[in-house]
C-alpha positions in Angstrom: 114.0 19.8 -13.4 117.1 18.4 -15.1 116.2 17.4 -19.0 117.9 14.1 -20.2 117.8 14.5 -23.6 120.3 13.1 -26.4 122.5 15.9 -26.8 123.0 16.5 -22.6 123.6 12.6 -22.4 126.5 12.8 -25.2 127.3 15.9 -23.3 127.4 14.1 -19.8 129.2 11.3 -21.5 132.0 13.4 -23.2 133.0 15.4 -20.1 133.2 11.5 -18.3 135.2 10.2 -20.9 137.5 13.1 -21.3 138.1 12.9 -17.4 138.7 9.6 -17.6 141.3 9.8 -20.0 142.8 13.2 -18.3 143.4 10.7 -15.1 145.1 8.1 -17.4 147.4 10.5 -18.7 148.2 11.8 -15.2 148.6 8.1 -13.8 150.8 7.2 -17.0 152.9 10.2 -16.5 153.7 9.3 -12.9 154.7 5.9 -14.0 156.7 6.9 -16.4 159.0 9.2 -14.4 158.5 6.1 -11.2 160.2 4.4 -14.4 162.7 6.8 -15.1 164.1 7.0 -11.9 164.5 3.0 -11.3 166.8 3.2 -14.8 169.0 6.1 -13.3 168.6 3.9 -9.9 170.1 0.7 -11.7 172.4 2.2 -14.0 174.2 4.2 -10.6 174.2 0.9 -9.2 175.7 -0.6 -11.9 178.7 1.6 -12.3 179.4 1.5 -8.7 179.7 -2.3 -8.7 181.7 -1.7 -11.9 184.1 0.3 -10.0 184.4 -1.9 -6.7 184.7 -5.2 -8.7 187.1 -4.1 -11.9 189.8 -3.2 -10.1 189.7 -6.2 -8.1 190.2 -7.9 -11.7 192.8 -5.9 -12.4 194.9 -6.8 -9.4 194.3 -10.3 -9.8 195.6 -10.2 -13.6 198.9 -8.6 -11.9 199.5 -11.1 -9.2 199.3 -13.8 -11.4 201.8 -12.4 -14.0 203.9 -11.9 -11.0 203.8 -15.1 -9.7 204.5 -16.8 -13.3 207.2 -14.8 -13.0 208.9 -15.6 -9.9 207.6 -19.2 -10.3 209.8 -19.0 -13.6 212.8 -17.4 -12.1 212.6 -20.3 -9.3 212.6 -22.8 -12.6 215.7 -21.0 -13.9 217.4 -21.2 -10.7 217.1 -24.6 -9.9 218.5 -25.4 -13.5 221.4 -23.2 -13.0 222.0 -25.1 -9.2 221.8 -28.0 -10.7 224.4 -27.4 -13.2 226.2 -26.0 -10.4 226.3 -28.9 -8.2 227.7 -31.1 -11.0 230.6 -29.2 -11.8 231.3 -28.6 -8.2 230.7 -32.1 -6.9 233.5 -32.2 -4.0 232.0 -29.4 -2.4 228.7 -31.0 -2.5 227.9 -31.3 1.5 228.0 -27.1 1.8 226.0 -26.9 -1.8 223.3 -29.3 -0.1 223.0 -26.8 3.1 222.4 -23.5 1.1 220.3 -25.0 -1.5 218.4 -26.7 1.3 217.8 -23.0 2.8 217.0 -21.4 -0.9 214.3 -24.3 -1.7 213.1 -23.7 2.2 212.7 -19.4 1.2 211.0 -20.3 -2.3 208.0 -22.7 -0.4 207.4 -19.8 1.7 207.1 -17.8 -0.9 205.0 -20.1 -2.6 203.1 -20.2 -0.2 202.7 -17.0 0.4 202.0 -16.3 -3.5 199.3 -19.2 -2.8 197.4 -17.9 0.1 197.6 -14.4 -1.3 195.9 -15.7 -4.6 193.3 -17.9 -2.4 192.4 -14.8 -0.4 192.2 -12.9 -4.0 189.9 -15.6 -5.2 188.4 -15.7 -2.0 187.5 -11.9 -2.4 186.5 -12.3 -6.1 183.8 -14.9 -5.2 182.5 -13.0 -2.5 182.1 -10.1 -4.6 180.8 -12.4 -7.1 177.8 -13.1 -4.6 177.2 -9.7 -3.7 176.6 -9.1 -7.4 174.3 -11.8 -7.7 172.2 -11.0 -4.7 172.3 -7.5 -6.0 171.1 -8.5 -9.5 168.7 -10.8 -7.6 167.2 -7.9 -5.4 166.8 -5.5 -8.6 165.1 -8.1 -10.7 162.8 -8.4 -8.0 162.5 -5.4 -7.7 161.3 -4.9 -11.4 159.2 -7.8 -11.0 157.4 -6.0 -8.0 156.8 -2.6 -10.1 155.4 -4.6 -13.0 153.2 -5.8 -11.2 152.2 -2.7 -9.6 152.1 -1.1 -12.6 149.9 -4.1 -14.3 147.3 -3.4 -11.0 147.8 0.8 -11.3 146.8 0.2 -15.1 143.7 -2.4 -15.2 142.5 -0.8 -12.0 141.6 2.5 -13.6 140.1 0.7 -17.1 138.1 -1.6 -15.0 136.6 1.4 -13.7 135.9 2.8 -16.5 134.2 -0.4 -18.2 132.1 -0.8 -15.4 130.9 3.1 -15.8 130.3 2.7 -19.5 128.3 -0.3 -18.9 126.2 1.5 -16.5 125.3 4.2 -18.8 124.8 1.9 -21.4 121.9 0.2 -19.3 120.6 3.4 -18.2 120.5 4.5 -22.1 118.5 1.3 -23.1 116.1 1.8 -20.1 115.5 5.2 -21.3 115.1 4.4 -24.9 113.0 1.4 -24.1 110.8 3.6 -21.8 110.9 6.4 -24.8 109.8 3.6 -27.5 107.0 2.9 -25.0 105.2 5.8 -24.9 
């Protein structure tokens, strides 16, 4: 027959407790490479966002030096034919024609150098909400393995509350059935 004496019920409880906190360890060593991988996870996601949307930025910043600069140049030119036209006032009527046909090539291209930027900005904001719905779906994400985590942790330690509390009743009820005899 099985003797329940002090020392084997410190022994019982020791071998409990250490078990206990061998599974702990395990469960927070899982967790903590789980964790690891979601920071390599975001971080790779970051840098490829990085590079789709940067050089997007890039080519944005270009086009609209470029189109100061021809919008310039079509400021400069419209000066210089309208010094032009002064001096040359008899030939006016043939002036009129050509000018008619340069100010008719410069709103195309205007317009062109408008619906190019609005299909750049266009792109930009589209990209803009893909980042956001990314950022979105990873904070959610985190959110999620919080909470799991929060469950995976109190889980176990409930558990183990519920165990000490049970030997701790069956320790009074055999020290109050000692102290009676």
């Amino acid at each position: 027959m099985l003797k329940l004496d002090h020392e084997t019920i410190l022994l019982a409880f020791a071998v409990v407790t250490g078990l206990a906190m061998l599974l702990q360890t395990i469960m927070l060593l899982a967790i903590t490479v789980a964790l690891r991988k979601a920071a390599i996870s975001v971080r790779e996601e970051t840098e490829n966002l990085r590079t789709s949307v940067m050089p997007v930025i890039y080519d944005t910043r270009d086009l609209v030096a470029t189109t100061q600069i021809v919008l310039t140049s079509a400021q400069e030119f419209v000066s210089s034919a309208q010094a032009v036209l002064n001096r040359m006032s008899p030939k006016i009527e043939a002036a009129t024609g050509d000018l008619a046909d340069i100010a008719l090539g410069l709103r195309i291209q205007t317009a062109e150098v408008q619906s190019t930027a609005m299909e750049i900005l266009d792109r930009v904001r589209k990209q803009g909400n893909r980042l956001d719905v990314m950022c979105t779906d990873l904070l959610d994400t985190m959110d999620r393995a919080g909470g799991f985590v929060a469950n995976a942790v109190s889980a176990p330690v409930r558990q183990v509350s519920r165990m000490l509390g049970t030997v701790k009743a069956v320790v009074e009820s055999l020290r109050s059935t000692a102290a009676r005899r």
